[in-house]
C-alpha positions in Angstrom: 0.0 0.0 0.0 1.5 3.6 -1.0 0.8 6.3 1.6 1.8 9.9 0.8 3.2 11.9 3.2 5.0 15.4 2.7 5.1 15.1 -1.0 6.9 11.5 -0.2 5.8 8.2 -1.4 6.2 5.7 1.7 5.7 2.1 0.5 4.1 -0.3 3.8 3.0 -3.3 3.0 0.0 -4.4 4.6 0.4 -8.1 6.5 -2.1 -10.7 5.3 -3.0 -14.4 7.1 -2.0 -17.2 4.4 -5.6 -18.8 4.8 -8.9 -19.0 6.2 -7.6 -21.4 9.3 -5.1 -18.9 9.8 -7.0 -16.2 10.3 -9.3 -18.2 12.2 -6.9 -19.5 15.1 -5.9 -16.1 15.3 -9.2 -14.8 16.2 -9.9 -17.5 18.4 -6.7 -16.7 20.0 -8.3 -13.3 20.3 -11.5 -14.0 21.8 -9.9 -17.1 24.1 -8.2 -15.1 27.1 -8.3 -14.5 30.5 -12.2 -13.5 30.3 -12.8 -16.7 29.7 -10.6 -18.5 31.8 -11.3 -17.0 35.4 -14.1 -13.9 34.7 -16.5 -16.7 32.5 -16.7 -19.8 35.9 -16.9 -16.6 38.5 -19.9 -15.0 36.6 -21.7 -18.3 35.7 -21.4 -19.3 39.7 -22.3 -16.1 41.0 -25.4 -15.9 38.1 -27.4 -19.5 38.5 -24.8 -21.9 36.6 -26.9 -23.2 34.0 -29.0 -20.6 33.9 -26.2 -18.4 32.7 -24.3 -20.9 30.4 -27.6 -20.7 28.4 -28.0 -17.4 28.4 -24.8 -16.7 27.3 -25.2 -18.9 24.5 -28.0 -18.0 23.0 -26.7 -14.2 23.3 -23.1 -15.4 21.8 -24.8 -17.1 19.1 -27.0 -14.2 17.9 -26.2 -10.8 19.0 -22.3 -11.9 19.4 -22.5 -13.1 15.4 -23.9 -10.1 14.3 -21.4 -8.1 15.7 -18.5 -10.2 14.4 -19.8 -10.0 10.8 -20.4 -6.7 10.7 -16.6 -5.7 11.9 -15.3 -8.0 10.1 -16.8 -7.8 6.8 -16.1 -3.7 6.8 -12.4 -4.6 7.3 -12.4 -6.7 4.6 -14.8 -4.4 2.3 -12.1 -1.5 3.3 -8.8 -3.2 3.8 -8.5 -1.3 6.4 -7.6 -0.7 10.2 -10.7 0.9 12.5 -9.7 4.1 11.6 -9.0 4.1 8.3 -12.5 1.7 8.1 -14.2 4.4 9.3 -12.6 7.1 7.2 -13.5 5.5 4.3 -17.1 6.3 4.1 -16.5 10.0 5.4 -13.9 12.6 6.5 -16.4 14.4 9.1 -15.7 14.4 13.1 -18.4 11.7 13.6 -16.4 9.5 11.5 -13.0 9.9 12.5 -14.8 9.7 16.3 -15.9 6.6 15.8 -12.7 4.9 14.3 -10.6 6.0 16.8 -12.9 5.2 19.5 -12.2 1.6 18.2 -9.0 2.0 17.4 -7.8 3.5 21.2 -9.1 1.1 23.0 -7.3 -2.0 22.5 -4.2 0.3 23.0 -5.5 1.1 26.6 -6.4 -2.3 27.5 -2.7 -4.6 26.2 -0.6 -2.0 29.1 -2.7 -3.7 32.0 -3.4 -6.8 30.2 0.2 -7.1 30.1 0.5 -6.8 34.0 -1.7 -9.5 34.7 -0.1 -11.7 31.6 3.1 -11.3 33.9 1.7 -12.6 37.4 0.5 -15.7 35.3 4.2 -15.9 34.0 5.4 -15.5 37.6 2.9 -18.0 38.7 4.0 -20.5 36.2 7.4 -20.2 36.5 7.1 -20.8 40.5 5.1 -23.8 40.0 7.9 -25.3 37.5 10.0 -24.5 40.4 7.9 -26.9 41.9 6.6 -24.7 45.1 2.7 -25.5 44.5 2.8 -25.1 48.6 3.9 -21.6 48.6 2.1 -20.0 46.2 -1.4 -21.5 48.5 0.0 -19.4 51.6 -2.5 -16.6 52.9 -0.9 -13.2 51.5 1.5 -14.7 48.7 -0.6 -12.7 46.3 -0.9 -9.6 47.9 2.5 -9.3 49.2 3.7 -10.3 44.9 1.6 -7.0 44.1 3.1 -5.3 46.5 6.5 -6.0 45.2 7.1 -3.0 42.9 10.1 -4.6 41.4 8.7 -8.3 41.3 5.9 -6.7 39.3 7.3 -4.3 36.6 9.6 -7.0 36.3 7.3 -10.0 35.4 5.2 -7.4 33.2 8.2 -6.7 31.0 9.0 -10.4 30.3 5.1 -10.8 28.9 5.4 -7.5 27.1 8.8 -8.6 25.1 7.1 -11.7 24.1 4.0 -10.1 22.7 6.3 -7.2 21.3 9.0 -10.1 19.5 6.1 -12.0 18.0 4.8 -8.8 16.8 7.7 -7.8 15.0 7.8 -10.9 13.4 5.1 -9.6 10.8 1.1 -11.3 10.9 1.9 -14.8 8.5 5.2 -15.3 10.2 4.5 -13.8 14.2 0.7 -13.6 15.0 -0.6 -16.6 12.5 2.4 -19.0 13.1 2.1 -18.7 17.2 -1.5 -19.0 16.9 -1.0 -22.0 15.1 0.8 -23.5 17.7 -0.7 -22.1 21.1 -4.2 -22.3 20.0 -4.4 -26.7 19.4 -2.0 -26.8 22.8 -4.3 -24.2 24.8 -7.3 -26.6 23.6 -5.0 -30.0 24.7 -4.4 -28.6 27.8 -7.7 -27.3 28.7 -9.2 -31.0 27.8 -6.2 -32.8 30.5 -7.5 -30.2 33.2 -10.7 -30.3 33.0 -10.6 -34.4 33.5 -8.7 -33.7 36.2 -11.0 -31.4 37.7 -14.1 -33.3 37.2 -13.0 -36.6 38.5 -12.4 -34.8 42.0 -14.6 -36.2 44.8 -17.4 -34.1 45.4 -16.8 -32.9 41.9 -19.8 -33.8 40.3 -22.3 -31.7 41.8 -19.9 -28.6 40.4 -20.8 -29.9 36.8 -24.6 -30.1 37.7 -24.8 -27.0 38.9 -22.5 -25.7 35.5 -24.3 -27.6 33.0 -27.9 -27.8 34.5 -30.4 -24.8 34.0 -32.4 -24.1 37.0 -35.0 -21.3 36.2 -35.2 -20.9 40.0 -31.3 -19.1 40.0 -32.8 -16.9 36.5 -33.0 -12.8 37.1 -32.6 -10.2 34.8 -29.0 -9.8 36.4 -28.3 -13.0 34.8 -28.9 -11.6 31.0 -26.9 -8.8 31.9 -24.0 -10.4 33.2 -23.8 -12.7 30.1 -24.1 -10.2 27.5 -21.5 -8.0 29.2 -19.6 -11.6 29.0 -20.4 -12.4 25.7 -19.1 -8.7 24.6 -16.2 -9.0 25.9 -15.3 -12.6 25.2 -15.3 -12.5 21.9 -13.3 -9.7 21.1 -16.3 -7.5 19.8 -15.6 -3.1 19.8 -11.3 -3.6 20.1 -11.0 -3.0 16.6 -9.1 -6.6 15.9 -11.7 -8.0 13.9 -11.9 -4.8 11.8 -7.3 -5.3 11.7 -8.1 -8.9 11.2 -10.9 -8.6 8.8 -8.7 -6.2 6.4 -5.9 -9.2 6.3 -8.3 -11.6 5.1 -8.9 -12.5 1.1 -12.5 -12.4 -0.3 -12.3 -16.1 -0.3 -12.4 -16.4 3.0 -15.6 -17.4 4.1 -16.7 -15.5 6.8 -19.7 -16.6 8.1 -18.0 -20.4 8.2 -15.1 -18.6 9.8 -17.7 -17.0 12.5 -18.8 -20.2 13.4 -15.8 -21.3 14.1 -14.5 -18.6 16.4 -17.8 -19.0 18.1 -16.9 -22.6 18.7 -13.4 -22.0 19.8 -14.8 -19.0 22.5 -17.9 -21.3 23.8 -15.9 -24.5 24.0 -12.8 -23.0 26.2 -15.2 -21.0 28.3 -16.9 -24.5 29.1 -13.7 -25.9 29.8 -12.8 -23.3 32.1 -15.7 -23.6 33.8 -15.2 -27.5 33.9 -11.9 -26.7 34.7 -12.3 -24.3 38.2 -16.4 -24.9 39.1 -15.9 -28.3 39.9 -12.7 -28.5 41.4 -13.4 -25.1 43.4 -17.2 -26.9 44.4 -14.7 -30.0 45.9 -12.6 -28.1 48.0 -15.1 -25.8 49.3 -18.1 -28.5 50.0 -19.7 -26.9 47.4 -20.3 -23.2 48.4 -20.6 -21.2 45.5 -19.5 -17.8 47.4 -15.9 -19.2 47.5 -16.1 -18.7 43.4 -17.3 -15.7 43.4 -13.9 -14.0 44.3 -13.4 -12.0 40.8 -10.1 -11.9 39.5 -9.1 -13.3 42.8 -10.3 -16.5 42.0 -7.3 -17.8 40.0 -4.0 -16.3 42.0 -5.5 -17.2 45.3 -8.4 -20.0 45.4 -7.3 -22.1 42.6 -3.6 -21.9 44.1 -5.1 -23.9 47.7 -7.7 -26.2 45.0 -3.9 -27.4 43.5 -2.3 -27.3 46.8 -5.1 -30.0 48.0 -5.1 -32.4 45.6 -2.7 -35.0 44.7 -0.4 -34.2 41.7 -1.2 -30.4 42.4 2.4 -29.4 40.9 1.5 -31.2 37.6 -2.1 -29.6 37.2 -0.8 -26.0 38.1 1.7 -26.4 35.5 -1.2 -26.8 33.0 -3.4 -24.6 34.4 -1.2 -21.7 34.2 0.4 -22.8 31.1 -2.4 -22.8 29.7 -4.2 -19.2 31.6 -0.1 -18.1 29.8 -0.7 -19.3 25.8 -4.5 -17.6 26.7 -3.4 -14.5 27.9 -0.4 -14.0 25.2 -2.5 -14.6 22.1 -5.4 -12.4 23.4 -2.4 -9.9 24.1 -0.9 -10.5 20.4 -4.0 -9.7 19.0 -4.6 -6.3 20.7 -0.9 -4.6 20.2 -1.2 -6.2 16.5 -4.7 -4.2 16.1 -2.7 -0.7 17.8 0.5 -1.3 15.3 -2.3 -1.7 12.5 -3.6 1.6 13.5 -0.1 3.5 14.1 1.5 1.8 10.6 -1.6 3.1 9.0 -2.3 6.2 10.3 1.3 7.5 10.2 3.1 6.4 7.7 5.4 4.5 10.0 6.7 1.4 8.9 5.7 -1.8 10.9 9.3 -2.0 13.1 8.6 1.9 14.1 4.9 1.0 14.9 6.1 -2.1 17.2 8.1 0.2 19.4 5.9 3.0 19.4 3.5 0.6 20.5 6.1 -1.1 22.6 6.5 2.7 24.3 2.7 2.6 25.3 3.0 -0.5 26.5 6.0 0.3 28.8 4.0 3.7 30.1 1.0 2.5 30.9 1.3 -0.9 32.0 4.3 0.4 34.4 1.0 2.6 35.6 -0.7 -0.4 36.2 1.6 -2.5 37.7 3.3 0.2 40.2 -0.8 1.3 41.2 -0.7 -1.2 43.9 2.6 -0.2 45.4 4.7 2.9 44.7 1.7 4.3 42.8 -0.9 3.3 45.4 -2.2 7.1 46.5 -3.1 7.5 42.5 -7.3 5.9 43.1 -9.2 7.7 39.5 -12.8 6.9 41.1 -11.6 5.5 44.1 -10.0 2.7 41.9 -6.4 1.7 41.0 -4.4 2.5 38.1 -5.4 -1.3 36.5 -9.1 -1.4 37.7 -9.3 2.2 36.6 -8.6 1.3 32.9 -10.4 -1.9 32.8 -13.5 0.0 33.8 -12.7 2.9 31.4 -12.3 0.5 28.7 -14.6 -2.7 29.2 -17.8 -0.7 30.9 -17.8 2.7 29.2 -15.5 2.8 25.5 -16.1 -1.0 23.9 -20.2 -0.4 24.5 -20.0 3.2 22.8 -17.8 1.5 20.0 -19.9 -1.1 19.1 -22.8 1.6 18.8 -20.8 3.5 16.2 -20.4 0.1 14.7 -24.3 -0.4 14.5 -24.9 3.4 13.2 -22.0 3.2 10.7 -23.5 -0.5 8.9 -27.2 0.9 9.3 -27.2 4.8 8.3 -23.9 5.0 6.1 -22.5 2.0 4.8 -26.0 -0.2 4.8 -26.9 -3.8 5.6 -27.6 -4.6 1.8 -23.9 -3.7 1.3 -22.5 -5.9 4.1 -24.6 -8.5 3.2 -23.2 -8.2 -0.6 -19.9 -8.4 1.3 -20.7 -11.3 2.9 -22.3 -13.2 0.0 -18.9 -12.9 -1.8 -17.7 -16.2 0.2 -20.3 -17.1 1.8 -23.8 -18.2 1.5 -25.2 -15.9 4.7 -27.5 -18.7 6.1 -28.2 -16.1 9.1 -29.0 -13.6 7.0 -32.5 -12.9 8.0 -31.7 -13.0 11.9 -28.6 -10.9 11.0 -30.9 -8.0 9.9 -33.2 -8.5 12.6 -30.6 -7.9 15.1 -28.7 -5.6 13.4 -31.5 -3.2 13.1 -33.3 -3.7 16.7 -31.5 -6.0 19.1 -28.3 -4.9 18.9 -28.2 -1.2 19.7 -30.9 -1.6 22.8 -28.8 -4.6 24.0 -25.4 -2.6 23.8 -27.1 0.6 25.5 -27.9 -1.7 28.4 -24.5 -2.9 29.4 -23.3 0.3 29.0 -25.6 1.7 31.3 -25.4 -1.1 33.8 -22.1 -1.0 33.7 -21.7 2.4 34.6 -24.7 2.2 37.1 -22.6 -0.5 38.8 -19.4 1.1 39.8 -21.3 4.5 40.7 -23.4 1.7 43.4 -27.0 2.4 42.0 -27.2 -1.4 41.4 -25.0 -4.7 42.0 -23.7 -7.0 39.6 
């Protein structure tokens, strides 16, 4: 692609995936993260098991498809990044708004995702070293974050990862690591889960997982899963618009959607096989002890290990696993921000890693030093990391996705994305698609966003 730039002709060239199942491991490496591995078993307990798994479900497969088609067939239609996407059908305020409201937000979230990508690497590497007992200990956790050094140390080993796979271009960094993490994620997941089921007591865990009971459904429960289904799948952080724009127009995108909705739903119900279960055991089945939040898998599923027999062996999977997770999601967000910088600015991609790798440094260093040096810093009473997580997750992906919605339904038009579509695919959804699209879509989005909100200012509890 030529880009001029003060009378100069730069010449970038615009990374591509070499096929559809390239493209589609990618994605799923995307959507598979930490959301699903210890925020997707805390919700479901907290919000009637069953109850939830269905709801989530039925909300992935409908509103979370229409989403994903929609960003990822104007990337393709526009070859283009967020921004640029958006620039392409208008040069006004609105439209430049909404690209970059896309475009900033997965270069807010990979600082802090980065922080807690390194206390899985720091929990990993201590249970290789084979102290499974230690890391159960009341107050290992606490006193790690408190550790300023331990922490922005541990945070810059995930970040040079993610920023060296990066570098190496998308065929040859983010496709060929996807490749490989993804079926090992997927292996892993499978080994744990058996392990976790076949705990005594373990069984009613899976009932109360896999079971809907209509008596544990509230309205609480559809909101929780849509906000989980939102996030899960990697809708409003500009990658599947990035990803979309490296794909061919032979790739088939609706086949491709289904897959990536397979991938998401069938690691989330390992996780949850993986930690409800095993967490039911070694409680005596009190849900309370899983609602512990992001607590759950650096302190309670630390003392679950530390309980059972081969506990060393299944935390090394765990958290090898929680590692290829968290470092593909975290691949697929600083390759979406490079995207936007190499794009935007003329840079070429090597400039647009260490920008990017800059931001990273800043901002996660924020993050990680906001529970020790940084501690008096509390934006809304919160810390640096919780601070961005809410800024991002509640309040920017929700308003993104609406500029999606109003961008595919009053300028570009569902005929047209359809016709996009079409090219490779037959669109069996087509008719629920528009549906959606047109009325379920925008009220569903204007809920979390308000419940969100409404949440952290106390007017209700989620």
């Amino acid at each position: 692609m030529d880009r001029e730039n003060g009378g100069k002709i730069i010449k970038s060239e615009r990374g591509s995936f070499s096929g559809r199942m390239g493209y589609v491991l990618a994605v799923a490496g995307s959507a598979v993260g930490l959301g699903n591995i210890w925020r997707f078993p805390y919700l479901a307990a907290k919000y009637g098991g069953g109850m939830f798994l269905l709801a989530y479900l039925l909300l992935m497969l409908t509103f979370g498809y229409t989403l994903i088609v929609t960003e990822t067939a104007l990337g393709r239609m526009t070859k283009k990044s967020p921004v640029g996407a958006f620039g392409a059908f208008g040069k006004s305020l609105p439209f430049k708004l909404g690209g970059w409201v896309n475009a900033v937000i997965p270069m807010l979230i990979v600082p802090y995702y980065s922080v807690i990508g390194g206390w899985v690497a720091k929990y990993l590497f201590e249970y290789i070293k084979g102290n499974a007992q230690i890391l159960a200990v009341d107050g290992y956790f606490s006193d790690f974050t408190l550790n300023a050094a331990g922490m922005e140390i541990w945070f810059l080993v995930f970040s040079v990862l993610v920023i060296v796979v990066i570098l190496a271009g998308v065929e040859h960094g983010v496709e060929k690591v996807s490749k490989i993490m993804m079926p090992l994620l997927v292996i892993l997941a499978i080994f744990v889960a058996i392990y976790s089921v076949t705990r005594p007591g373990a069984m009613e865990g899976v009932k109360y997982f896999l079971l809907p009971d209509f008596r544990h459904f509230s309205w609480m429960t559809v909101v929780a899963a849509m906000g989980q289904m939102f996030y899960s799948l990697s809708i409003a952080m500009g990658i599947l618009y990035t990803y979309g724009s490296y794909i061919g127009k032979d790739v088939d995108i609706e086949q491709s959607t289904k897959q990536v909705e397979f991938f998401d739903t069938g690691i989330a119900m390992l996780a949850g096989l993986m930690i409800i279960p095993a967490v039911f055991a070694f409680s005596g089945g009190d849900t309370g002890t899983l609602q512990a939040g992001p607590s759950l898998m650096f302190i309670t599923i630390p003392k679950v290990f530390a309980s059972m027999g081969m506990g060393t062996l299944a935390g090394i999977m765990f958290f090898l696993m929680v590692f290829f997770a968290a470092l593909t999601s975290a691949i697929s967000l600083t390759e979406t921000s490079v995207s936007t910088i190499t794009d935007q600015f003329g840079l070429n991609r090597t400039a647009g890693c260490l920008l990017m790798g800059a931001i990273m440094v800043g901002l996660g260093s924020a993050s990680a030093l906001g529970f020790n040096v940084l501690d008096f810093v509390k934006p809304l009473g919160m810390s640096v990391l919780d601070f961005f997580d809410f800024l991002t997750n509640s309040v920017m992906m929700p308003v993104a996705a609406l500029t999606t919605c109003v961008l595919a339904l009053r300028v570009v038009g569902i005929k047209r994305i359809a016709e996009e579509v079409e090219v490779s695919s037959e669109f069996r959804r087509r008719k629920m698609y528009n549906f959606f699209i047109k009325y379920l879509a925008p009220v569903f989005l204007i809920i979390i966003l308000l419940s969100s909100v409404a949440n952290v200012v106390g007017w209700i509890s989620l």
